[in-house]
N, C-alpha and C positions, 0 to 999 in steps of 0.2 A: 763641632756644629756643622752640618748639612743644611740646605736650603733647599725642599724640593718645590720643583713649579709643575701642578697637575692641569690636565683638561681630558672631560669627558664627554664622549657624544652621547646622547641618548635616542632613546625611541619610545612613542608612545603605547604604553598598554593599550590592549584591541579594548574595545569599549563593550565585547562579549563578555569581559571578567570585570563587571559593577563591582563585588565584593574586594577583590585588588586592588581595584580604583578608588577607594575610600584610604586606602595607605598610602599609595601610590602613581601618582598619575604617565609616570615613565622608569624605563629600565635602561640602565648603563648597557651598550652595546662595545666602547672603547676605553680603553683606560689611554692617556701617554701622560709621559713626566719627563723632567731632565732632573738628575740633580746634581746639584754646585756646589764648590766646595766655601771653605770660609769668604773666601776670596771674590767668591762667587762668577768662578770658572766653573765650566761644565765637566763633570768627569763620566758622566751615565746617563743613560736613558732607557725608557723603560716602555712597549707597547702589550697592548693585548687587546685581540677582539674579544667580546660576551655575547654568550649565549643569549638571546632572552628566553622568557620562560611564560610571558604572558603575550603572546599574538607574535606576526610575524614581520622583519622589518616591512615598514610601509616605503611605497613609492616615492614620496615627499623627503626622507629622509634617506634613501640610495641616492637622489637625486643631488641633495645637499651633501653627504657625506662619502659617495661612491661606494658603501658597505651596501653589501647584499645580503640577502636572508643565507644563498649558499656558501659565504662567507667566512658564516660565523655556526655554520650548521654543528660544526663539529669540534668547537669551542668549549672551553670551559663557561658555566654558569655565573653568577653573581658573586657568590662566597667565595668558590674558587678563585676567581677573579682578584677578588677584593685582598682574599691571604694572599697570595701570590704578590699585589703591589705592593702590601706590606712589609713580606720575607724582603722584597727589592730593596726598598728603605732600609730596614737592619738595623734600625738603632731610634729610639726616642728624641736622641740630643739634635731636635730639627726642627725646623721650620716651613708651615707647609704654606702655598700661594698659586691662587688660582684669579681668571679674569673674572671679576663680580663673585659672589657667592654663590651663587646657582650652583655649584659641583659640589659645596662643601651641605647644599639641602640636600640636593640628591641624594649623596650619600647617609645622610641621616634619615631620612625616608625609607630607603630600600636596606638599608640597613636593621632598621627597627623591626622592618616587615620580614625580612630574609633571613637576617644573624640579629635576633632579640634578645642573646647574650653579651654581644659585642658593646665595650662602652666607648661609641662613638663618642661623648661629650670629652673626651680625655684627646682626640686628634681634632674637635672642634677649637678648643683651648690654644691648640698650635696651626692655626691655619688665619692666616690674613689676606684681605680683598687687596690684593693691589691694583685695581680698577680705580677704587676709591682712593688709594695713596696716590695716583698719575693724576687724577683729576685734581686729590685737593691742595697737590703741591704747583699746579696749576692756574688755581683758583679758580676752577670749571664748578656751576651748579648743575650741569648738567652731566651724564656717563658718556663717553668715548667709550664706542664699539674698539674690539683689539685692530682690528684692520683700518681704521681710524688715527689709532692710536700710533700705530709703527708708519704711517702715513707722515705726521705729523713730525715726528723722529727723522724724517727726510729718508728711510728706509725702504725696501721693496719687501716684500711681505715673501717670507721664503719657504717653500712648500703650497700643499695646497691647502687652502681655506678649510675650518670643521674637518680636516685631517689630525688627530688629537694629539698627536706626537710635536708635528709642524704646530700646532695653537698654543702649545706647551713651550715651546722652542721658541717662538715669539715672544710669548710673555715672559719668558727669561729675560731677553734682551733688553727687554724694558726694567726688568726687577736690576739688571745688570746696572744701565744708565743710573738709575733712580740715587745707588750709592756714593754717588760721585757729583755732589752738588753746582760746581761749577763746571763741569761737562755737561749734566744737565741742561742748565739754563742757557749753556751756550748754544747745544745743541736746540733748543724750544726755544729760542728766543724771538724765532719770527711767530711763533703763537701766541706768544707773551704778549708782542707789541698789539697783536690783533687784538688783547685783549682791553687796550687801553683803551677809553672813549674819547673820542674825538681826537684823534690820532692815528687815523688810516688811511696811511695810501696807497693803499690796493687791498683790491678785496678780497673775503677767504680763498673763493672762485679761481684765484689765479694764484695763489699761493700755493693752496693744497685742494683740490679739483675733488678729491676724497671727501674733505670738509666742509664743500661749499652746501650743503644744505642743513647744516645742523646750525643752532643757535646757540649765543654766549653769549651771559651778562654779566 
C-alpha cells in the first residue's frame, strides 16, 4: 500500500469558450504529489506543468502561482499530463489525499470533458479529504486553509504557497502527524485548549497570528 498526497494549480477557461464552460470552468495547469510509503515516509515525488488548452494563463493566477503562459507553452496537455501522473503511481494498492476536495472535482470535470473514456469514479473510490479528517479530529466546524493548518502544527510552511509540489508536501506532513494519535494531540494541543469555552487565556491572536481571524465553535 502507497499513500499519495496530490495538489493541483489550476487556471480559468477564458470565458471566449461558453461551450467549454458548461464542463468545465478551469484547467489543471500543475500536477505535484509525494508519495509514502506504508509507513508514511516519503519515497517520491512527482511535478508537471500543463498545457492548457482553453485561454491563456491569466495574470491573477502567475501572480498567485509564479507559472506563466511561457511556462507551460511547451508542456504536455491534460491527458498527457493526467497518464503520466498515473504511470508515476504504478499500482492501484493506494490511497489517494488531497487539501479539501477541490482536486478530486477537478479532475472529474476535465476528465469527463478530455478523457470521456477514463473511469474516474474508480480513483474517486480511493481519494480522501484530509482537510476534513484535520478538522474533525479537531473538532473544527469550520475548514482550515493548508497554510493555517501547518501554522497551527507550530510549523513554518516550507516552500512556496500554490507551488503544487511544496502544497503536496505540506499536506503530507499533516497526513504524516494525523497517524500518530498522541503526537498529535500533543503537538495541537494549544488549539485544543483554544477550543474549550471559557477557558482562555490568551487569545488566538497571540498564539497563532495565522489564526487570529478565523472562528471556532
Amino acid at each position: 500500500m502507497v499513500h499519495i498526497v496530490i495538489d493541483l494549480e489550476m487556471n480559468p477557461v477564458s470565458k471566449t469558450f461558453k461551450d467549454v464552460r458548461r464542463f468545465t470552468t478551469d484547467e489543471v495547469i500543475e500536477f505535484g504529489a509525494v508519495k509514502l510509503d506504508e509507513n508514511y515516509k516519503q519515497i517520491d515525488e512527482f511535478q508537471c506543468y500543463v498545457r492548457p488548452q482553453y485561454g491563456e494563463i491569466t495574470k491573477h493566477i502567475t501572480k498567485l502561482t509564479n507559472i506563466t503562459q511561457e511556462m507551460v507553452a511547451d508542456k504536455p496537455t491534460f491527458p498527457e499530463a493526467f497518464q503520466n501522473f498515473m504511470d508515476w503511481i504504478g499500482t492501484w494498492d493506494m490511497t489517494l489525499y488531497s487539501w479539501s476536495n477541490s482536486d478530486i472535482n477537478q479532475l472529474k470535470d476535465e476528465c469527463a470533458f478530455k478523457m470521456p473514456k477514463y473511469d474516474i469514479a474508480r480513483l474517486e473510490r480511493q481519494w480522501k479529504d484530509l482537510q476534513k479528517a484535520f478538522d474533525d479530529r479537531l473538532g473544527l466546524h469550520s475548514s482550515l486553509a493548508l497554510k493555517h493548518a501547518i501554522g497551527a502544527m507550530n510549523r513554518d510552511f516550507e516552500g512556496m504557497q500554490h507551488s503544487a509540489l511544496a502544497d503536496a508536501a505540506n499536506t503530507a506532513a499533516i497526513l504524516s502527524l494525523l497517524q500518530d494519535d498522541e503526537e498529535f494531540f500533543r503537538v495541537m494541543q494549544p488549539v485544543i485548549d483554544l477550543l474549550r469555552p471559557k477557558q482562555l487565556s490568551q487569545s488566538i491572536g497571540d498564539l497563532f497570528p495565522e489564526l487570529s481571524k478565523l472562528k471556532f465553535d
